[in-house]
C-alpha positions as CSV (number, residue, x, y, z in Angstrom):
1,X,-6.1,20.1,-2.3
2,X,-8.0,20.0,1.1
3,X,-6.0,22.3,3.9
4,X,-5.6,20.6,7.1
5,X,-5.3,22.1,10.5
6,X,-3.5,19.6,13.4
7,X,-6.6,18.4,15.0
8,X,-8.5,17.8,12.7
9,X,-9.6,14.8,10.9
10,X,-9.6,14.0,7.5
11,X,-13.3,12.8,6.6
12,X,-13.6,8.3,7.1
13,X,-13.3,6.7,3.8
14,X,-15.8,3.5,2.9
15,X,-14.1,0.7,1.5
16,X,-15.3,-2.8,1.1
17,X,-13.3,-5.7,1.5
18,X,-12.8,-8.9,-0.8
19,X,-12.8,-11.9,0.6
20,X,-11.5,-15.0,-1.9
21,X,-11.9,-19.3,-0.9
22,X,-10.1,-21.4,-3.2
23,X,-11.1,-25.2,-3.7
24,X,-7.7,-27.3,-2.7
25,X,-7.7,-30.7,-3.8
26,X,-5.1,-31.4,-1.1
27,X,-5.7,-34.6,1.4
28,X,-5.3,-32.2,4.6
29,X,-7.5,-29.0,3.3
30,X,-9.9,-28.5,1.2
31,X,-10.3,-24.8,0.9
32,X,-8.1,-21.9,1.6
33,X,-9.3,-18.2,2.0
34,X,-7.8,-14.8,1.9
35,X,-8.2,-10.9,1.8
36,X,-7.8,-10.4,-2.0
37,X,-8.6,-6.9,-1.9
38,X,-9.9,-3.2,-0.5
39,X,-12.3,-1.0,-2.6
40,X,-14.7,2.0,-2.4
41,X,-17.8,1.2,-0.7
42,X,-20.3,2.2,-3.2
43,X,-22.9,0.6,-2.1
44,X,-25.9,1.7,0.3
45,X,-25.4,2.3,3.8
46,X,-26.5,-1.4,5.1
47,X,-25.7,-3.7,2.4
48,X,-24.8,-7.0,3.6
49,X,-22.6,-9.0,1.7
50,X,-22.4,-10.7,-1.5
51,X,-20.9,-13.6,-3.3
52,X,-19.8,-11.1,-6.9
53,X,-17.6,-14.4,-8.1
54,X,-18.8,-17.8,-8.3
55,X,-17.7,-20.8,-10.2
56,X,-16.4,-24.7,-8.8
57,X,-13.4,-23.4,-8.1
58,X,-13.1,-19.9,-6.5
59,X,-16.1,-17.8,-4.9
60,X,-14.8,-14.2,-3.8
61,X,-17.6,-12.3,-1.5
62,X,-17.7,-8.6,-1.3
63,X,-17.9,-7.3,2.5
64,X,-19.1,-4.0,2.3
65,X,-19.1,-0.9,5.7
66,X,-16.0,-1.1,6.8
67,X,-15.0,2.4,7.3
68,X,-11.1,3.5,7.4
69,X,-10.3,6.1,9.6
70,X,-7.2,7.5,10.3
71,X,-5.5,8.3,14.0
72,X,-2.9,10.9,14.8
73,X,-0.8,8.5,16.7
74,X,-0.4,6.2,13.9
75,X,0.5,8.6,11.3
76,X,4.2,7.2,11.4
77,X,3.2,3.6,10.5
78,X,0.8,5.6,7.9
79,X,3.8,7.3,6.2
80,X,5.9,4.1,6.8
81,X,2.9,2.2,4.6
82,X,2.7,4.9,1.9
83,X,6.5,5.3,1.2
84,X,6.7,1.7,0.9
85,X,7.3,-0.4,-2.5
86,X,4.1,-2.0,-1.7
87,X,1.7,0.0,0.3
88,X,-1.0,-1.9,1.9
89,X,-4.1,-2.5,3.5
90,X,-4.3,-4.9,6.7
91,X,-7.0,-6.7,7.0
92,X,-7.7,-8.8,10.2
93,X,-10.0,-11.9,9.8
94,X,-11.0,-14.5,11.4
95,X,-13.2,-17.8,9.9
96,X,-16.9,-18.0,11.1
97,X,-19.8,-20.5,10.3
98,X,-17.0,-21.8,7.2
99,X,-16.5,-18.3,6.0
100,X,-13.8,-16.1,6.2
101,X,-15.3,-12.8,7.9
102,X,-13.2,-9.6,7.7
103,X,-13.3,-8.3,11.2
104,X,-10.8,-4.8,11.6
105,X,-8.8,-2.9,8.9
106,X,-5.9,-0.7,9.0
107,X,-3.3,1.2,7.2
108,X,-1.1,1.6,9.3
109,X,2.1,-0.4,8.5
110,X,2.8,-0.7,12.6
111,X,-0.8,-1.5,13.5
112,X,-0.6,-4.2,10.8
113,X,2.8,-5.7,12.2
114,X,1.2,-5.5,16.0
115,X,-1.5,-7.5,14.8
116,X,0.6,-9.9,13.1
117,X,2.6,-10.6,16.4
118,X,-0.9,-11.7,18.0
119,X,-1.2,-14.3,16.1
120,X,-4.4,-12.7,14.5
121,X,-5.0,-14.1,10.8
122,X,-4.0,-11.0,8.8
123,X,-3.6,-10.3,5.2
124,X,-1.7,-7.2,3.6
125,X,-3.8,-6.6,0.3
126,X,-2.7,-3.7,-2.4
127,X,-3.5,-0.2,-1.1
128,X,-6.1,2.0,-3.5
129,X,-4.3,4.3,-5.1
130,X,-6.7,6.9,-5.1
131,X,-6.3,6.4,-1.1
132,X,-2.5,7.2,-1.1
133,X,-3.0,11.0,-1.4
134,X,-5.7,11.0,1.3
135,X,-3.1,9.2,4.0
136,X,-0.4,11.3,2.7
137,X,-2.1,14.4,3.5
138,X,-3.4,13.4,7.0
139,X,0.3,11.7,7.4
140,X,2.3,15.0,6.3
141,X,-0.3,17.3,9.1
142,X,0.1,15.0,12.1
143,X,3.5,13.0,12.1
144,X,5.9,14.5,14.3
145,X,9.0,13.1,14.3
146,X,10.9,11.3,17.6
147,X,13.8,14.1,18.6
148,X,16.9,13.1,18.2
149,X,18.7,12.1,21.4
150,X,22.1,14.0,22.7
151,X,24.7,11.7,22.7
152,X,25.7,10.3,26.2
153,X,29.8,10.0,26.4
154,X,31.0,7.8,29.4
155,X,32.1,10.7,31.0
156,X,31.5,14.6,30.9
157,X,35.2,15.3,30.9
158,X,35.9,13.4,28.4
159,X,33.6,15.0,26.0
160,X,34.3,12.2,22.7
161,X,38.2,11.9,23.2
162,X,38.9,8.1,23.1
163,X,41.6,7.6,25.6
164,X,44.0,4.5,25.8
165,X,44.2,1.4,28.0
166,X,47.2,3.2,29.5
167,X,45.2,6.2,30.4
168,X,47.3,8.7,27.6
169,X,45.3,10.1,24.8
């Protein structure tokens, strides 16, 4: 298990991301794409894309480079993602030249949902699960929790005691 010291970074992991269009025979669209999933980037450092699934139906391009990295100040919406039922990778895309181009990634449950609100095109697609320990471990050194606030009574010599509309106790 890799020791980490607050401050430090945990290494950038290479993933590649699967990009899926789907022939509709529908009278308003004819295609739909999606993110269909995140793997290791095995490939060498400058590979451009490539269609790996072809047929009159579906086509599914590879988009290899994209590198992860992960951010102290995200490492609640990291911990968020990995505790969830479903954890997930976010991947922000936007259609150009009639293909669906994966343009930013994230693991970070919040980051995802702030994107989201922007009306970017975003797509949540099965988290790695050899990627889970790697967050967790960056997650569990940087995530400090929000302190808990002191409660605030209405007023300071009253100190919890509910009173009555009558003023008695």
């Amino acid at each position: 298990m890799t020791e980490i010291t607050p401050g430090i970074h945990l290494a950038p992991y290479r993933v590649a991301v699967i990009m899926e269009r789907v022939k509709l025979d529908h009278r308003w669209a004819t295609e739909r794409w999606e993110a269909k999933g995140v793997v290791r980037d095995v490939l060498p450092e400058g590979s451009g894309e490539r269609v790996i699934v072809s047929d009159e139906r579906i086509t599914q391009i590879l988009f290899p480079g994209f590198v992860l990295k992960l951010h102290p100040d995200e490492a609640e919406g990291y911990l968020y993602n990995i505790t969830s039922p479903q954890p997930k990778v976010f991947v922000m895309w936007q259609l150009q030249d009639a293909v669906a181009r994966p343009e930013r990634l994230t693991v970070s449950y919040h980051e995802g949902a702030r994107w989201m609100d922007t009306s970017e095109t975003v797509d949540g697609v099965a988290l790695p699960p050899d990627l889970v320990p790697w967050i967790g471990e960056f997650a569990a050194a940087h995530y400090k929790p929000e302190p808990k606030k002191k409660k605030r009574y209405a007023s300071s010599k009253d100190k919890g005691v509910a009173s009555h509309r009558d003023g008695t106790s």
